[in-house]
N, C-alpha and C positions, 0 to 999 in steps of 0.2 A: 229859223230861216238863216240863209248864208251872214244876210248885210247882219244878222242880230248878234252873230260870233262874231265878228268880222270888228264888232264895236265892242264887245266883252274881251279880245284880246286886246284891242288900242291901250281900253280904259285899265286892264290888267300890267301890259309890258312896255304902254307906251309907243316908241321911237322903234322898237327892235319889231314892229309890225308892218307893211310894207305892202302897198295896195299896189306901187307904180309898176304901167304896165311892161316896163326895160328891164323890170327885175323879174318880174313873171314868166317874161320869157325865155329867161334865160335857162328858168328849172323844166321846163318842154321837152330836152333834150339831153343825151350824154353822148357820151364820147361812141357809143353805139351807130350812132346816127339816127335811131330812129326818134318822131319828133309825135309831142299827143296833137290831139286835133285842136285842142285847145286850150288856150293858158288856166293855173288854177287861180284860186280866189285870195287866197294869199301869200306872202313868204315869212314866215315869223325867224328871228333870227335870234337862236340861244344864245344866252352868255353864260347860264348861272344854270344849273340846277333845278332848281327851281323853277325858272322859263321855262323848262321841259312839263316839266311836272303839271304846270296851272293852264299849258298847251292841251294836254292829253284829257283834264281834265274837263276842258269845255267842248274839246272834241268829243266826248262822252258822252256829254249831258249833251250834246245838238245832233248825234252821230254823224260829224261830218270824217271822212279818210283825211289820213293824215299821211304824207310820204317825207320818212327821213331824207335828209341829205347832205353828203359832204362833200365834196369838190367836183363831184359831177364827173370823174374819170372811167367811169364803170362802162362796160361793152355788151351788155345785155337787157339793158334798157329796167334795171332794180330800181332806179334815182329819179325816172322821169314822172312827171307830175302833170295832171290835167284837170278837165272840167268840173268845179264840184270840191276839189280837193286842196287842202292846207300843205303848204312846203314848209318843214321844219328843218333849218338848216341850223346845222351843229359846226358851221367853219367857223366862228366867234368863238367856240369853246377849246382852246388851241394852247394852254398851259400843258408844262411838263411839271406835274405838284412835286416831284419827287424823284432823286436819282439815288440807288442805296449800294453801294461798289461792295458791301460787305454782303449784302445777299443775292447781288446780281440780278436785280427789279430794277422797274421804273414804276412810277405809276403818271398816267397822263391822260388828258381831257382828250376827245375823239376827233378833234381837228385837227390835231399835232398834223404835222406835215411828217411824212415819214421819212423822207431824205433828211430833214434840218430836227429828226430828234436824235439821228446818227451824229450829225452835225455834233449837236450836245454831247452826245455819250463819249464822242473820243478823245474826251480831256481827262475821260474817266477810266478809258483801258477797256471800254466796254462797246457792243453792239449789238442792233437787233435785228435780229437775221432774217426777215421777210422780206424780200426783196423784189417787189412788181415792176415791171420794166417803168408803170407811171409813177416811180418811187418818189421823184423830183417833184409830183403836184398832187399825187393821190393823199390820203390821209387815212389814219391808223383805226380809227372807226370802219372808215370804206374797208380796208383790210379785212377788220374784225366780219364784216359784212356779207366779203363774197369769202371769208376764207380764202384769200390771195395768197398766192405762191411767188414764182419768178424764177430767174435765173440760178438761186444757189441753194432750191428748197428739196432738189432732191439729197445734198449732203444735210442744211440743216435744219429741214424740216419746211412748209408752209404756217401760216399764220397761227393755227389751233396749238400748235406744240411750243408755242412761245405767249401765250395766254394763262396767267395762272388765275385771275378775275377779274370780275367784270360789276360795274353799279351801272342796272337795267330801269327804265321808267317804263312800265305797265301801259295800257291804252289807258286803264281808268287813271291813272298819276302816277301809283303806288312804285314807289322805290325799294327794289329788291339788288342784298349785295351776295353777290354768288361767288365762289370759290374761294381761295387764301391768300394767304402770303409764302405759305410755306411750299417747298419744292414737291411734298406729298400731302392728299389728302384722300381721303374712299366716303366721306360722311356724307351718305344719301347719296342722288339721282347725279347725274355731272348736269346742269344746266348751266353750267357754264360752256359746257364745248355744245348744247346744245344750241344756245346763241351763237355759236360763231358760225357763220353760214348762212344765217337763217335771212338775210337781206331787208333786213326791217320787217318780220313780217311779225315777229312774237314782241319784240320790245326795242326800246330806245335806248343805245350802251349810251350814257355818261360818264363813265370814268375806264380806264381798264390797268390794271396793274402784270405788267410784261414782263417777263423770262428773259434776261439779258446774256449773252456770252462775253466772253473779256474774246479781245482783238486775239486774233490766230497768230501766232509767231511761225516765223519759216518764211522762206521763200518762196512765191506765186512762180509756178510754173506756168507758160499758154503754149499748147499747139494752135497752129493755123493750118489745116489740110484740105486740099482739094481732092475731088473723088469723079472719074467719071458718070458716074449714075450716081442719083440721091439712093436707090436701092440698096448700091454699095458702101456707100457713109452708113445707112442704117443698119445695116450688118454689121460693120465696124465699130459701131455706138454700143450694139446691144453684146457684141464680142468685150469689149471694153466694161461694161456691167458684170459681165458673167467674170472677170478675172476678179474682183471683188475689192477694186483699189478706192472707190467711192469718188469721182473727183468731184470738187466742186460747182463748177461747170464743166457742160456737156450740151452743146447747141449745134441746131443742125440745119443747115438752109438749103431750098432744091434751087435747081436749074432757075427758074423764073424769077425769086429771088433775088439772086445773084447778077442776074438781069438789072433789076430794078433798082438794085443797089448800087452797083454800077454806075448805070446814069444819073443818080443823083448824087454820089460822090466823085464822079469826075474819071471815075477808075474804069481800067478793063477789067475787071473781075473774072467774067463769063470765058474770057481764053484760058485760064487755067484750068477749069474743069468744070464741071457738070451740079457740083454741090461741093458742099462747104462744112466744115465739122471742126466747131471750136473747142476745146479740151483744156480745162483751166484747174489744178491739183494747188493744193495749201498745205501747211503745217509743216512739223517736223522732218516727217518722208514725205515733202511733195518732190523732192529730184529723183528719187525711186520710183515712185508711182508716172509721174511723169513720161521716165525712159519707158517702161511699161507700157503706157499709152502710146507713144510713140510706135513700139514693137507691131505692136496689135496693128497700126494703125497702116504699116507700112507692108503688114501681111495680106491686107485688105485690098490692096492697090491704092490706096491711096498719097498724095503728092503734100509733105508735110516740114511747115518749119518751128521750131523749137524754144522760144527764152524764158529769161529769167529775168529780163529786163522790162521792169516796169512801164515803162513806157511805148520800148516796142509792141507789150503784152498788151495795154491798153490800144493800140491801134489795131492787133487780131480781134479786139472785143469792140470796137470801136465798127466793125463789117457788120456786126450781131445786133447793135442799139439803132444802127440805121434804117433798119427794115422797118418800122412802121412809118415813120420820118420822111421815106421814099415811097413807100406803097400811097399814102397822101396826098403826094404830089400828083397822080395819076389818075385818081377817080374818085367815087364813093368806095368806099370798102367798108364790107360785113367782115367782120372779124370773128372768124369763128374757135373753138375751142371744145378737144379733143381729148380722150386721152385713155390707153392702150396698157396692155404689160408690155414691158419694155422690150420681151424677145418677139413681140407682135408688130416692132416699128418697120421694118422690110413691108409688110404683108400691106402694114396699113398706107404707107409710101404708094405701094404699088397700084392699091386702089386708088388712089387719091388723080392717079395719073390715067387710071381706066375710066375716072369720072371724067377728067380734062378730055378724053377722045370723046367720048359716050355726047356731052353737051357741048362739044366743040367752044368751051372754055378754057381760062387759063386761070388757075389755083397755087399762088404763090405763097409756099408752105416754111413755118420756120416749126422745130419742135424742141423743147426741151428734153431733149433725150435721153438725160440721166434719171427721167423720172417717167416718159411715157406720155408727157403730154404735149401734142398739138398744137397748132395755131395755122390753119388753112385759110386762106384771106380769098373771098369773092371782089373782084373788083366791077365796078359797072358805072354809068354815065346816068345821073338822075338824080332824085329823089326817092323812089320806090325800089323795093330791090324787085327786078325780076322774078315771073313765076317760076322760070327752070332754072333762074339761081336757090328757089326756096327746093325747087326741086332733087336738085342736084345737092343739098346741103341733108335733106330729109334723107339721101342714100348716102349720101358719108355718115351720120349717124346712124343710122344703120349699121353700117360696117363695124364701125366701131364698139356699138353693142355685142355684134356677131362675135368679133377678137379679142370678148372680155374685158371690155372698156366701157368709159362712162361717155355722158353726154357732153360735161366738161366736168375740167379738171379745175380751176379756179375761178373763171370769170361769172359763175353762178349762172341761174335758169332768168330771173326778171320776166323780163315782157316775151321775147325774143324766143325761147325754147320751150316756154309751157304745154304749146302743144304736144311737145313728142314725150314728157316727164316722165307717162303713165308707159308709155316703150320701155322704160326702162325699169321703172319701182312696180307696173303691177296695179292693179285693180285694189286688191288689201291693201298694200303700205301706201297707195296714197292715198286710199279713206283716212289710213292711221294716220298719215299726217297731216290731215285738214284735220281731224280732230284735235290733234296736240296743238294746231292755230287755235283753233275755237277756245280750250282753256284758256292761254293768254290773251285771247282777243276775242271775246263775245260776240262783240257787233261787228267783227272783221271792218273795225277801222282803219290797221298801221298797215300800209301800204296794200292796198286792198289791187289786186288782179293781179300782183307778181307773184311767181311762183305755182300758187296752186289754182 
């Protein structure tokens, strides 16, 4: 029975157990917005290891669900937690055990914060290059979770290509340590990049050992360009791919955006043009690549300015970090996520704007364009999202299948996309991977109803 776990974890962890109803509620919900119907039964809060372990373990023995959780920044509702069900929160497990500048690792507990273990690493010459716009309150676990990208992941990769391993806790306790230390390994199955992704649904990371880069030397170049049509930015974006200069960033915002960003930063934005297309090159030849961008950018029609100057660079990138900040202040927003080959962003731009007439809505789009992926924001006044916002979301997904794209690119499936998965994997592969749950999770306790 609930109350009889409920007293085998007290009498187990004590104090890190947590019945009060202001804490309950607060795991209801993520950054998603969508909220369960009702608070779960309890919030155990890891510190050790072991807490994990003697968690899963009476989870087991009672079959009660168990839903991981780190900072609650996720937009697809992986972290949210309801009736019936134990919150396992790993933000107490928040040490960085190890920095090693000789082999360009870390190794760290799954709550590190991931802006403040950057913080750390650059006394060391080093960084880790995942970069999710909630990099400031997200945490390295959550990462490992949705497989999070960001801003600079089409040069250095998303979350899985800076994972070298991982120490996972089982549903039934068991501690499995998966991949190396070393830069190569081929020995057996990768389960290691098979947890990354997997959003709590196979096992519990406590520990992960990171792929560091030392600090990029060179100059930060930033374009700031205006475009009249976001169409024309994404021509531009996917022209700039094809020269094969790789920048850094590459972000792209439409019309309504620029709108919204606008009024919440005080600025006229929206007189300069129609869309917005940020352009940010690093290293050695980032003043080559750069003018190249520029070239490109200027063939395009687009209205574009230039530096090298940190500061100023930061205030063209400073238009780009606003948009969710300001989409906020205006309503609820579903935040959706997308993502295309990148000679597919015109097409999918274009639709995106056939949907805006079609539902006589407005779809305030930013997209990572150096790598193809989206971010089309529903806004609306409520609580519930509307049926023609699910609607009109069901045919942007769609599209985006049609143009050889996924259903998202980072923010993971959770609560929120399950239904369309089988659109996209197919009848076989997602039997195949309810079975690959079933191995790790028998009684499909770890996070039971995301995903599959």
């Amino acid at each position: 029975m609930p109350h009889d776990i409920i007293a085998d974890l007290k009498s187990a962890l004590g104090d890190a157990v947590s019945t009060d109803p202001s804490a309950l509620a607060l795991t209801r919900a993520d950054k998603s917005g969508y909220v369960s119907e009702a608070p779960p039964l309890a919030v155990v809060t890891a510190r050790t290891v072991a807490d994990v372990q003697v968690t899963m373990r009476l989870a087991t023995a009672y079959g009660i669900p168990v839903v991981p959780r780190g900072a609650g920044t996720g937009l697809a509702g992986g972290a949210v937690a309801g009736d019936g069900e134990i919150v396992l929160s790993l933000l107490a497990m928040n040490r960085v055990l190890e920095i090693s500048p000789d082999d360009e690792l870390a190794v760290v507990q799954p709550g590190v914060i991931n802006g403040d273990l950057n913080d750390q690493l650059l006394d060391h010459g080093l960084w880790f290059a995942p970069d999710p716009a909630s990099r400031a309150i997200s945490t390295v676990g959550g990462n490992i979770a949705t497989n999070a990208g960001g801003l600079l992941c089409a040069k250095y990769g998303v979350t899985r290509e800076a994972i070298l391993g991982l120490k996972v806790v089982l549903a039934d306790g068991r501690l499995l340590s998966l991949g190396h230390r070393s830069v190569k390994g081929v020995t057996g199955l990768d389960l290691t990049a098979l947890m990354i992704g997997s959003e709590g649904t196979l096992g519990v990371v406590v520990e992960a050992t990171l792929r560091l880069r030392r600090l990029v030397e060179g100059a930060v170049m930033t374009i700031g360009a205006y475009f009249p049509s976001v169409t024309e930015a994404a021509a531009a974006s996917a022209a700039i791919t094809a020269t094969g200069i790789g920048p850094a960033v590459m972000e792209l915002l439409d019309a309504a955006s620029l709108e919204i960003i606008g009024t919440h930063l005080n600025v006229d934005l929206a007189s300069r043009g129609a869309s917005y297309l940020l352009v940010q090159t690093d290293g050695p030849v980032s003043e080559r690549q750069a003018e190249e961008a520029l070239r490109t950018i200027i063939a395009f029609g687009g209205d574009a300015e230039l530096t090298k100057d940190p500061v100023w660079g930061e205030q063209l990138l400073a238009i780009r970090r606003a948009f969710h900040p300001a989409l906020e202040a205006t309503g609820t927003v579903l935040i959706e996520d997308v993502s295309v080959p990148r000679s597919q962003l015109p097409a999918m731009f274009a639709a995106i704007v056939e949907l805006e007439q079609k539902f006589g809505i407005r779809i305030p789009t930013v997209a990572h364009a150096g790598d193809g992926n989206l971010h089309p924001n529903f806004v609306f006044h409520g609580d519930d999202v509307p049926d023609h916002v699910w609607q009109a979301a069901g045919e942007l997904f769609a599209t985006a299948l049609r143009l050889g794209g996924t259903l998202t690119g980072e923010h993971g499936v959770g609560l929120l996309k399950k239904r369309w998965l089988g659109d996209e994997l197919g009848a076989d592969q997602l039997e195949l991977q309810r079975q690959v749950k079933a191995v790790f999770d028998p009684q499909g306790i770890l996070n039971p109803g995301k995903v599959f």
